[in-house]
C-alpha positions as CSV (number, residue, x, y, z in Angstrom):
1,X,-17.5,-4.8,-3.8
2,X,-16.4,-4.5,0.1
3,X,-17.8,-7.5,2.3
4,X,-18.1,-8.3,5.9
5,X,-18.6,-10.9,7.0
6,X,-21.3,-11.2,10.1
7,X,-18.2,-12.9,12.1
8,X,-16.6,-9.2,11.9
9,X,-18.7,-8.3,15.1
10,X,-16.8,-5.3,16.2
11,X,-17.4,-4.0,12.3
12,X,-20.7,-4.5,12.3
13,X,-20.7,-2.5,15.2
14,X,-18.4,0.3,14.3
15,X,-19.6,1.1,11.4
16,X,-23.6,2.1,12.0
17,X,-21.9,4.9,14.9
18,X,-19.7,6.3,11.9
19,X,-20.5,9.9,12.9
20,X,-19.0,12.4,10.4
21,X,-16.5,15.2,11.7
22,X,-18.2,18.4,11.5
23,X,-14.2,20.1,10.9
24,X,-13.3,17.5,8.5
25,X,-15.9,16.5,6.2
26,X,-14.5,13.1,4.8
27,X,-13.1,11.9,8.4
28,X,-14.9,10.1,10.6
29,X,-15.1,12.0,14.5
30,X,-12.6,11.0,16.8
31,X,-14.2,8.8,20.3
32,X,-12.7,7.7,23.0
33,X,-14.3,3.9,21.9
34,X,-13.3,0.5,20.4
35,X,-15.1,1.7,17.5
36,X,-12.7,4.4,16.8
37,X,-9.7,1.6,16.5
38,X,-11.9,-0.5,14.7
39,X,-12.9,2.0,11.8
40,X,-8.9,3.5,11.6
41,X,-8.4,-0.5,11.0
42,X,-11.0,-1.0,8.5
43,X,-10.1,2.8,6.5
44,X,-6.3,1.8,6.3
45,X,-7.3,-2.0,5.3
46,X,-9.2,-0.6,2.4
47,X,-6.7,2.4,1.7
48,X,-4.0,-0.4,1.3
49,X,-6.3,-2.5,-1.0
50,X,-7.9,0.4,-3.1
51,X,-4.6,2.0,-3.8
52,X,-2.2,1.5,-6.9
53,X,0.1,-0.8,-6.7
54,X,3.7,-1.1,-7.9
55,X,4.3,-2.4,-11.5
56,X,6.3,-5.4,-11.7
57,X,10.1,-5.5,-11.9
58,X,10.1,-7.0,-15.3
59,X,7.4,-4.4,-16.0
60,X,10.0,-1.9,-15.2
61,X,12.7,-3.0,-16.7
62,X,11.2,-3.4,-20.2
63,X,10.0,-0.1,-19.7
64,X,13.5,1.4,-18.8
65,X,15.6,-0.6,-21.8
66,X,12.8,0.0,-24.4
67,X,13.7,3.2,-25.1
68,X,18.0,2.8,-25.2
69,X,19.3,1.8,-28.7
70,X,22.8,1.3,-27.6
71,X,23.4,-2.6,-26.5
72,X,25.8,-1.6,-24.3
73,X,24.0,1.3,-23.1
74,X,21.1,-1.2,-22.5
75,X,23.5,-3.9,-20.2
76,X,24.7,-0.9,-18.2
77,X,21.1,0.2,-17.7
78,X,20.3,-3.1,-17.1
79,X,22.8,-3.3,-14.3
80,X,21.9,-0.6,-12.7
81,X,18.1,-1.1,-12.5
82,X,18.7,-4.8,-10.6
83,X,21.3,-2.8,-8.1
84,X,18.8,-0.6,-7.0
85,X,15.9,-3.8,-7.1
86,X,18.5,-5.6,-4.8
87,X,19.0,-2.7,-2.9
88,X,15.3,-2.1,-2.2
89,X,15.1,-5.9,-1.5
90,X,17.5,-6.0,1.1
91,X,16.7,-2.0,3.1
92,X,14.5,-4.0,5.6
93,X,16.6,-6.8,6.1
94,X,17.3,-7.1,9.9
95,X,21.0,-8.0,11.3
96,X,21.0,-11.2,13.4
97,X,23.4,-11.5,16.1
């Protein structure tokens, strides 16, 4: 369930003068209005929210070692799969002066 609260005023606004584009039927039509902002917000807010999410680490992990009999196999696996965690940990990571 999606709720608003009544202190959302520019929601409560936008959404009633939803018009539907006429080219793209499951877009709303482009103004030149607060409103416009305000449902783009609201869209990618529940886009974010609605859509699937990325399994767990550990999740992956299991997932990636279940299937390798070989212990060593599995430790070199294992090795790899935390490089590339730590590597996606640290590709935002911003250089300080």
């Amino acid at each position: 369930m999606w709720l608003i609260s009544e202190n959302c005023i520019e929601a409560v606004e936008a959404i009633p003068m939803a018009m539907r584009d006429e080219k793209n039927l499951e877009d709303v039509e482009k103004t030149d209005t607060v409103h416009d902002d305000v449902l783009d917000g609201l869209r990618y807010g529940l886009k974010s929210m609605l859509s699937p999410r990325q399994k767990p680490a550990e999740a992956g992990l299991e997932e990636t070692l279940a299937h390798i009999p070989d212990m060593t196999q599995k430790h070199l696996a294992h090795l790899a799969f935390m490089h590339r965690q730590k590597k996606q940990a640290t590709a935002f990571k911003l250089k300080r002066r």
